[in-house]
N, C-alpha and C positions, 0 to 999 in steps of 0.2 A: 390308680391308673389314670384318674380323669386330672388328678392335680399333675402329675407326669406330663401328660399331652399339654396341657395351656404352658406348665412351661414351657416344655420346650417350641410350641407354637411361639409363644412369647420371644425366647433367645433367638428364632431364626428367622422374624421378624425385624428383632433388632440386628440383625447381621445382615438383613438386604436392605434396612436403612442406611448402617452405615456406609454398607458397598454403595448404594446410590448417590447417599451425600458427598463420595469422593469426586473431584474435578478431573472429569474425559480425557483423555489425549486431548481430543480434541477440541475443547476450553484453552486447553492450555496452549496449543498451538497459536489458537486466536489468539490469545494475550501476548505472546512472543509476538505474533505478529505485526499487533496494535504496537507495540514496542518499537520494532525495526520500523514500521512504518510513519511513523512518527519520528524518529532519529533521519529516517532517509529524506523524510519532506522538508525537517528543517535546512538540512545540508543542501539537498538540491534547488530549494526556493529560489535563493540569490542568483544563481549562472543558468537556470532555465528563465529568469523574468529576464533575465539580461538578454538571456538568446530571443525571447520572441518579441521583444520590445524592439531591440535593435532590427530585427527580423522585421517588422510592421513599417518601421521609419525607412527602413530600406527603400521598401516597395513605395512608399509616399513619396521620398523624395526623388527617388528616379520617374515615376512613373503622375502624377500629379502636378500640373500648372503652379506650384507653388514655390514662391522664393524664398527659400529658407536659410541661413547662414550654418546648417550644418553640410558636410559635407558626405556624399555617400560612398566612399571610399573610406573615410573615417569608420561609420556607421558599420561598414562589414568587417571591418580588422578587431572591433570589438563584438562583430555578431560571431565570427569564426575564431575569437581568444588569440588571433594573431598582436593585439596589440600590448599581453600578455605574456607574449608567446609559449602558449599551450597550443598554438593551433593544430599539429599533431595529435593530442590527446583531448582538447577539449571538448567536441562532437562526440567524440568516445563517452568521455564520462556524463557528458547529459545524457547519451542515449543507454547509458546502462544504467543512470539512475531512473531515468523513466519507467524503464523495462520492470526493476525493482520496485517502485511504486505499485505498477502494474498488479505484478506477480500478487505482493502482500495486500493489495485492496482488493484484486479479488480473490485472494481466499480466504477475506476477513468478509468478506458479500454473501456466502453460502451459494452462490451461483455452481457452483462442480462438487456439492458436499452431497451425501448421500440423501436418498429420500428415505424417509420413515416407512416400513411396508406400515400399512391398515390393519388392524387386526378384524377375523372377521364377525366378531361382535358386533361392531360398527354400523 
């Protein structure tokens, strides 16, 4: 009877090892995440530095004592994708990439993930 029990203490042991060593939903979420979030950054990098770059010079050269030879009329047809002409949709797709950013960093942050309860051993 006693070799009985250590078995099977043993195999149900080993059978909440291996349930533990399985990866969470929620691992795996995060890796999706890290994923999309990393595909989304690279893609938005370019036309968000372009919006806030062209965005900064704007404000300098309209508003700054300085003589510059760019022009700020220039400066906003390529802040607003007009000299692309995406303007239509280009505010669009920066502010849904952001949004996107957003979303996936913070649910790769644990900032809204559950808390652990305490056990009260503790």
């Amino acid at each position: 009877m006693l070799v009985f029990r250590s078995k099977f203490t043993f195999e149900r042991k080993q059978a909440l090892h291996s349930v533990l060593k399985q990866p969470h939903l929620s691992n795996i979420m995060k890796k999706a995440f890290r994923k999309y979030h990393r595909i989304l950054a690279i893609i938005i990098s370019l036309p968000l530095t372009l919006t806030v770059l062209t965005g900064m010079l704007t404000t300098i050269v309209k508003e700054w004592p300085i003589s510059t030879e760019i022009s700020a009329r220039l400066l906003l047809k390529i802040h607003t994708g007009e000299i692309f002409h995406l303007q239509a949709i280009y505010p669009i797709l920066n502010g849904l990439g952001m949004i996107g950013l957003l979303v996936t960093g913070l649910s790769m942050s644990g900032l809204f993930g559950r808390k652990k309860q305490q056990s009260s051993n503790d």
